[in-house]
C-alpha positions as CSV (number, residue, x, y, z in Angstrom):
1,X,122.7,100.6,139.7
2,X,123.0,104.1,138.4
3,X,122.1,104.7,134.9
4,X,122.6,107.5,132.7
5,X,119.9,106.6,129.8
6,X,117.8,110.0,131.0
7,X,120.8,112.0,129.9
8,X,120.7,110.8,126.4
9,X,116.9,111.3,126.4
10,X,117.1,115.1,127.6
11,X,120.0,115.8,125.4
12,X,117.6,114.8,122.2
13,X,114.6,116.7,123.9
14,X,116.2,119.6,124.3
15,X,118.2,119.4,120.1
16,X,121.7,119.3,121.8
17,X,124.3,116.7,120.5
18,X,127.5,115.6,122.7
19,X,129.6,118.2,120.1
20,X,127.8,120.8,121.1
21,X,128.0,120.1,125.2
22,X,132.0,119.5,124.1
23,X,132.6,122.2,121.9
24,X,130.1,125.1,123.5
25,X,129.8,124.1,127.2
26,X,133.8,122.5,127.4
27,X,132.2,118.9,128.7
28,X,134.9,116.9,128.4
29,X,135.0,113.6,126.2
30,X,135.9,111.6,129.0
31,X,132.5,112.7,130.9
32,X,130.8,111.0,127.8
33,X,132.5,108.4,128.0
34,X,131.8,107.6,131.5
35,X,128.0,108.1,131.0
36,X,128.1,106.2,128.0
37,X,128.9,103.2,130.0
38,X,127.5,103.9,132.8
39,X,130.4,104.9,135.8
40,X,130.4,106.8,138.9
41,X,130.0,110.8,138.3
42,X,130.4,113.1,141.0
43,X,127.2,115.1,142.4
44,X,129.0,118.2,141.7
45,X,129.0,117.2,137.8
46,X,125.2,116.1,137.5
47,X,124.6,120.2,139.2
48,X,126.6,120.8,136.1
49,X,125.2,119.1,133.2
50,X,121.5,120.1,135.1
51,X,122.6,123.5,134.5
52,X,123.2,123.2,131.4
53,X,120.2,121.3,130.2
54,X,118.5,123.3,132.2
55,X,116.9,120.5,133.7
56,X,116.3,118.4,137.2
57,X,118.8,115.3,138.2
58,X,116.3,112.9,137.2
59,X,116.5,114.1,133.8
60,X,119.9,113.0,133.7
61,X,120.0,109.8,136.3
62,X,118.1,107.0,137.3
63,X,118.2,104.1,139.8
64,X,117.3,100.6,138.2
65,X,117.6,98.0,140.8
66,X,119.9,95.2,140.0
C-alpha cells in the first residue's frame, strides 16, 4: 500500500503548513484530502509537490507492505 506519512513529515521539516501549499502554491484541498487518507495520486502530481518541497519522491511516498 502507498502511504503518504513522508509528506506530512517533509511539510513540518521544511515550516510549510497545508495553507500555505493551498494559498501560495494553488494545491488544491482535495489533493489533501486524498493524501490525508491515503488514495491513488498521479506521478505527474508527486513531480509537483517534489518541486515544491524541493525534495525527492521518497520524501513524500512510501511503500508499506500489507
Amino acid at each position: 500500500m502507498i502511504n503518504y506519512d513522508p509528506f506530512y513529515k517533509t511539510l513540518k521539516a521544511k515550516n510549510l503548513s497545508t495553507y500555505k501549499l493551498i494559498k501560495t502554491y494553488n494545491v488544491s484541498r482535495s489533493l489533501l484530502d486524498r493524501l490525508k487518507h491515503n488514495k491513488p495520486i498521479t506521478t505527474v502530481t508527486i513531480n509537483d509537490l517534489c518541486e515544491i518541497l524541493d525534495c525527492n519522491v521518497e520524501d513524500i511516498v512510501k511503500y508499506v507492505k500489507e
